[in-house]
Every structure is written in C-alpha cells, then in structure tokens.
C-alpha positions in Angstrom: 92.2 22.5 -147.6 89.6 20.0 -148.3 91.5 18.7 -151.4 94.3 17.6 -149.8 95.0 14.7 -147.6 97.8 16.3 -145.5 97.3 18.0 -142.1 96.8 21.4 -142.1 99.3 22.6 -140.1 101.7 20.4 -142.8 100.1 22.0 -145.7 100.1 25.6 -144.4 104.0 25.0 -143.6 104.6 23.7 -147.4 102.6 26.9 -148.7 104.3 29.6 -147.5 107.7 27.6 -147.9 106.5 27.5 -151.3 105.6 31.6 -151.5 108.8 32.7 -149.9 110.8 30.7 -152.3 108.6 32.2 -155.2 109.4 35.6 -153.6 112.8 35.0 -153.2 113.2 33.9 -156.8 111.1 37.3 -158.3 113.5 39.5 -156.4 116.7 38.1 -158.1 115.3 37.4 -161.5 114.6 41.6 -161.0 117.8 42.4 -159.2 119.7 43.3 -162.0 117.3 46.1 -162.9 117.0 47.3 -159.8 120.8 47.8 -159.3 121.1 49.2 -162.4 117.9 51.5 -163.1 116.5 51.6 -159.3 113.4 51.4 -158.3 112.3 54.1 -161.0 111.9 51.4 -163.0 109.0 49.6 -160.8 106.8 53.8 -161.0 103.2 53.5 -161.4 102.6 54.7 -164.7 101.9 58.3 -165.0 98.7 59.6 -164.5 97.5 59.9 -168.4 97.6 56.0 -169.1 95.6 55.2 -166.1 92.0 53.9 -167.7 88.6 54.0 -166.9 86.6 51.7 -165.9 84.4 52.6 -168.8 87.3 52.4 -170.9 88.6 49.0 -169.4 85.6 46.9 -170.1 85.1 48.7 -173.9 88.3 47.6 -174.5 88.0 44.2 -173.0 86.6 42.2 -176.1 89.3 43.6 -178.6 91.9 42.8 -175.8 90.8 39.0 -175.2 90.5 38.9 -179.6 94.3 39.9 -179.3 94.9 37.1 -176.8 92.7 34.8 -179.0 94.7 35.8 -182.3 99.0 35.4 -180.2 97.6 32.1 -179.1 97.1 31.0 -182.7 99.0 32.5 -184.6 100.2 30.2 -187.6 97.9 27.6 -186.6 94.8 26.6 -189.4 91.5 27.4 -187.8 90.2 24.1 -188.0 92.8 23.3 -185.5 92.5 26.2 -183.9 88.5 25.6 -183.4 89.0 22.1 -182.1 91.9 23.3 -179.4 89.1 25.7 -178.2 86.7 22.5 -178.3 88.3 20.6 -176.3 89.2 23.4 -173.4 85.1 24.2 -173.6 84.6 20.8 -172.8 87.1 19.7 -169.9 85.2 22.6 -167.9 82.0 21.4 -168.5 83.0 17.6 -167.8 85.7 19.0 -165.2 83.9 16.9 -162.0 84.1 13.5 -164.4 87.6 14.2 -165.5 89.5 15.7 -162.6 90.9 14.9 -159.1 90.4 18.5 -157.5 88.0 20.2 -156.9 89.1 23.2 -157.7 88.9 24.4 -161.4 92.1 25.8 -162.2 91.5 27.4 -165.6 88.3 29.2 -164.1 90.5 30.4 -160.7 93.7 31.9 -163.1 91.2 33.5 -165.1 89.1 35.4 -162.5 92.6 36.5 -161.0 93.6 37.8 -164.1 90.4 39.9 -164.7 90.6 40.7 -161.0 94.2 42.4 -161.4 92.9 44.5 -164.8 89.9 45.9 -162.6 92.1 46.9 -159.9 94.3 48.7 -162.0 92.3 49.4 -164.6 94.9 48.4 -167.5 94.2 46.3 -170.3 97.0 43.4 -169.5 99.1 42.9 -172.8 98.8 39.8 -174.9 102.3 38.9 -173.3 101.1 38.6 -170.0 98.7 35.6 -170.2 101.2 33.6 -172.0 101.4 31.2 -168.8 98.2 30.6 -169.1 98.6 29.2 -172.7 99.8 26.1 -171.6 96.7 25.9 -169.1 94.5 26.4 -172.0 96.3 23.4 -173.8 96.9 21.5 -171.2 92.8 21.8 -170.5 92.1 21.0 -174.2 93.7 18.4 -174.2 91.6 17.1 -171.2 88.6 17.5 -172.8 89.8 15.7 -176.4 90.7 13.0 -174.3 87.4 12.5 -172.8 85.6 13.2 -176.0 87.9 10.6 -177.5 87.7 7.9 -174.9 83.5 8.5 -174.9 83.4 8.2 -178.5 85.2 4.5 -179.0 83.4 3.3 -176.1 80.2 3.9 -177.5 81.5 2.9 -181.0 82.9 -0.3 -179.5 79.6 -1.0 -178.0 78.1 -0.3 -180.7 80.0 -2.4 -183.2 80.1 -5.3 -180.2 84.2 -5.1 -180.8 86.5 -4.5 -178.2 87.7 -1.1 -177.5 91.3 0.3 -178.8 94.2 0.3 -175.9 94.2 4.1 -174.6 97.3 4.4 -173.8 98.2 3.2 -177.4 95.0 5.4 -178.6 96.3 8.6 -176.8 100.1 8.2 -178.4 99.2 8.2 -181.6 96.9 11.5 -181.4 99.8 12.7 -179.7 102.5 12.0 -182.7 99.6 13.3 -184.4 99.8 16.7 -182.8 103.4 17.0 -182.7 104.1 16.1 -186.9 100.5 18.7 -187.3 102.0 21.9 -185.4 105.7 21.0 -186.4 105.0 21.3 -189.6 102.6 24.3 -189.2 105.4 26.0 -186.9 107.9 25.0 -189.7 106.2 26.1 -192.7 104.9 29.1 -191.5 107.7 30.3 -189.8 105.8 31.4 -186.7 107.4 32.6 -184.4 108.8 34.6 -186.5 111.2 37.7 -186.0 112.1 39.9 -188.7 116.6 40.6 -188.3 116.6 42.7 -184.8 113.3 43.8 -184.4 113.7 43.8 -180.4 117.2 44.7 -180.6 117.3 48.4 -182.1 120.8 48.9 -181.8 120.2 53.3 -182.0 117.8 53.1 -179.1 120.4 54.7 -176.9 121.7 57.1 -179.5 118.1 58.4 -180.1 117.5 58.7 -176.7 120.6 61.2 -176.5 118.9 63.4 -179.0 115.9 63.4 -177.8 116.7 64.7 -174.5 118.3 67.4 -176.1 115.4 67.9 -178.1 112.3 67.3 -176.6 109.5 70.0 -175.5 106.4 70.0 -173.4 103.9 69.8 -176.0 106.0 67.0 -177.8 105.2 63.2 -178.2 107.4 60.7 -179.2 105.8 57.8 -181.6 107.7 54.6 -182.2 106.5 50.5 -183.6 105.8 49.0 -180.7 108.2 46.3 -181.0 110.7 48.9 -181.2 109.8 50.7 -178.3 111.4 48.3 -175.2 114.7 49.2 -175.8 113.9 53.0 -176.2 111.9 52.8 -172.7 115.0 50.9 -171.2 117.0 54.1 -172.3 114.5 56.6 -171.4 114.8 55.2 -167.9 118.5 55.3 -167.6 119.2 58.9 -168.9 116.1 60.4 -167.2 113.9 60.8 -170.1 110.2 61.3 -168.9 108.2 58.5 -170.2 105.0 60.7 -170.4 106.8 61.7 -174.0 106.6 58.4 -175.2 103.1 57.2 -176.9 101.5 53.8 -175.8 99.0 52.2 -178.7 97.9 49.8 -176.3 97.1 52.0 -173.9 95.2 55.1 -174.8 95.6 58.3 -173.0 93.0 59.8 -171.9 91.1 63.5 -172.0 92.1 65.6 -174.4 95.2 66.1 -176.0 97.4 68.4 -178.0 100.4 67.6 -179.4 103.0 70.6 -180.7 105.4 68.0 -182.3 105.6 64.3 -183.4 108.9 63.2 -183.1 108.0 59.8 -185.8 111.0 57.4 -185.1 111.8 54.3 -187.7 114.4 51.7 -188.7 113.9 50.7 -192.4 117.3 48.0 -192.7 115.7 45.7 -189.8 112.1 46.2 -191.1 110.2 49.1 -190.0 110.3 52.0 -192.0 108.3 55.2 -191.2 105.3 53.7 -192.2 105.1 50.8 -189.5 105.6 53.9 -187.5 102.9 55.9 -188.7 100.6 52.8 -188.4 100.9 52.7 -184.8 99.8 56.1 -183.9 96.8 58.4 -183.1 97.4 60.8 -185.9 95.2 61.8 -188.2 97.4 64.1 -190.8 100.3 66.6 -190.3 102.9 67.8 -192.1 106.2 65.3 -192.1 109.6 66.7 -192.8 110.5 65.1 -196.3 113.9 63.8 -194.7 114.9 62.2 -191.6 116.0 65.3 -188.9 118.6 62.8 -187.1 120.3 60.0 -188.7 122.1 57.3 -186.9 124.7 54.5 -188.2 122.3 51.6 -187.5 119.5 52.9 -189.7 118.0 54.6 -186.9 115.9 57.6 -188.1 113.9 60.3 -186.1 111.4 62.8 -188.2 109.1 65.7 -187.1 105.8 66.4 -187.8 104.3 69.8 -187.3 100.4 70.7 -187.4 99.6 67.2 -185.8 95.7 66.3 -185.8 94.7 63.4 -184.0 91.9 60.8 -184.4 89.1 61.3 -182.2 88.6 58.3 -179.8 86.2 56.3 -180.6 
C-alpha cells in the first residue's frame, strides 16, 4: 500500500478487479479439460507420491540444480555465470536501482518454496519457467548498474566524458541478441527429437493395459513420453497409481510383480531411455516386445523385478 500513490480504496478496487479477471481467465484456459475429463483430472495425487518433509528438503538441492541446468541449457557457462552475476547483484543494489520497495525476485521465490512445503512436492523444472524471465529481467538490472558504475569511474578516471547510456545499453543489447541467437541456433536448443510429446500409440497402449494390468504391477515409461499416456489413463479409467513417477519417488516399501517397460524406438526412445528412467535394479526382460502397435509403440514385461534401494 505504501508503494503506491493511489487511494486505497482505488487500489483495493483495481486488485481484486485484477484477481477476478485472473480467475476468470484460469477457469477457461482449464475448461476444456474439465468438460472433457472432469474434475478427476484436478485429484490430489494418490497417497504414495505424497513426500516427506525429510524427503522434500533432501531433494531440494538436486531440484533447484535441475532448475539451474533448463535455464541454461545451450548457453556457454561464461555466459551463463555472468547472467547469474548480474541477478546476484540487482538484489544486493536493489534500494539504488529500483522504484519499489518491494523485492520481487525475493517475494516469487519465497511463494514458490512456500507452495512445495505445503504440499510437500518437489515442483517440476517446468513450473518456474515464469520466473525465468524475472531472473533475466533482474540480471539485466544488475549488468546495467555494474555497467553504468564502471564507465563512470573509468570516465573520471581517464578525465573524458562518459559514453551516452542509452547508446551504451543498445549496443550490449544487440550484443546479447547476435550472442544467444547464435547459441540458440547452433545448438539447436530447444530442441525436440520428431514427436517426442506426441506419442501417437498412447491411447492404443492404454487399451491394453487396462486389459492387462494387475495389482502388483507398475507401468514404467520416458518421462517425456508419459503426458499423453496420463491424458489416456484419465479418460478410460486407468488408475494412475500404476504409472511410475522419476521425479517423484514413492515412498515406503515397494514390491513390484510386473514391469510393464513401454518404448518408441522410430521417434527416439527405445527401451533403453526407458530403462534409464526407472527404479529397477535387474529383472528378467522378455527378449521381444509383448504388444506391438503401428506407430512403433512397444510394451515389454519384466518379471523378478529388483529395485534400487533409496538412497
């Protein structure tokens, strides 16, 4: 309230003008789901992927490394090192460089970490993509600052007369721009193997599964595989306790009668990639694919599952 000049009655009217609007907009964006999967679809995850808190803050470190390691992806380090610089520097020089007193980065950050404690869930990398442009936006704060501070005291100095900033600030921009255009370009980041999010046999494999599946049984699957499969699970009723979540350890102890290993080696992820994202230790595979489906689509068993003890 204090960082605004408006009255308050003015500014409470604009803010809640401003949430409903941001509610209304949530609801239709989800609409569609809801009309077509229900509110199934919004569940609280079952029981076995809740965490501990124990759990939650071991995992933390390795979670903000995975955060650390989307947001610069493609990008050299030395780049990557003066980003993070710059962001250090615009909150410790926030007072000098901002209007507000309020210290956005810091706020959206403690909300974030807020909303894992509550629920106790490691938030995927995907999740704090928003806040990317924050970070940047931050950075770039600070490197301006830095920048500006540097040729004033090297203008002093040298007893010559500073640079224009605004003419300054352009050229570090064009700078950027040619530096992560050509990163982005030469190392094709993002990059997206054929249809790796598409998986065309999700729904197919879903039908068998249903037919198939046992208590005792866990389906494993690449996670960038698995959305389309968890769409499909929903629709046709499959229990999503099946399905096995890298990212989200379950907990207690577990015994698993059959791994149903899914792949799709023609867009990129043969039963390998599959095996890498699972808990298992050894079993024993069948040699070919149990289920075959027209997309490349694959499903295979594996019997006399051991799993990796937790660490």
């Amino acid at each position: 309230m204090k960082d605004t000049k408006a009255p308050p009655k003015k500014f409470i009217l604009k803010l809640a003008v401003a949430c409903a609007v941001t509610a209304v907009t949530v609801i239709l964006l989800y609409l569609p789901v809801l009309i077509v999967s229900g509110l199934s679809a919004f569940k609280t995850p079952p029981e076995n992927w809740t965490r501990t808190f124990h759990a939650l803050f071991k995992g933390l470190p390795g979670n903000m490394k995975d955060i650390w390691t989307n947001w610069n992806s493609g990008i050299p380090l030395v780049v990557s090192l003066i980003i993070a610089a710059g962001f250090i520097l615009s909150l410790v020089v926030f007072r000098k460089i901002a209007r507000d007193r309020v210290n956005l980065p810091i706020v959206a950050a403690c909300v974030c970490l807020f909303a894992m404690i509550g629920q106790k869930t490691l938030l995927p990398a995907r999740i704090w993509i928003p806040l990317w442009l924050l970070f940047l936006i931050s950075s770039s704060a600070g490197l301006v600052f830095a920048g500006s501070s540097a040729t004033a005291f090297l203008s002093k100095r040298m007893g010559r007369r500073a640079p224009d900033r605004a003419v300054a600030a352009n050229v570090a921009a064009l700078f950027v721009v040619v530096l992560l255009g050509t990163v982005t370009v030469g190392g094709q980041f993002p990059y997206q193997p054929k249809d790796q999010l598409r998986f065309r046999d999700a729904e197919q494999v879903t039908k068998y599964l249903q037919k198939e599946l046992q208590p005792g049984d866990v389906v494993y699957i690449e996670p960038n595989l698995r959305k389309p499969l968890e769409y499909y699970f929903l629709k046709y009723g499959v229990p999503m306790e099946y399905l096995f979540f890298l990212e989200m350890p379950q907990t207690g102890k577990r015994e698993v009668k059959r791994a149903f290993l899914i792949a799709d080696p023609k867009d990129g992820f043969p039963l390998q990639k599959t095996l890498d994202a699972t808990d298992i230790e050894k079993g024993i595979i069948t040699k070919d694919p149990v289920a075959s489906f027209p997309n490349s689509g694959a499903v295979y068993i594996m019997k006399d599952v051991t799993l990796r003890k937790p660490d």
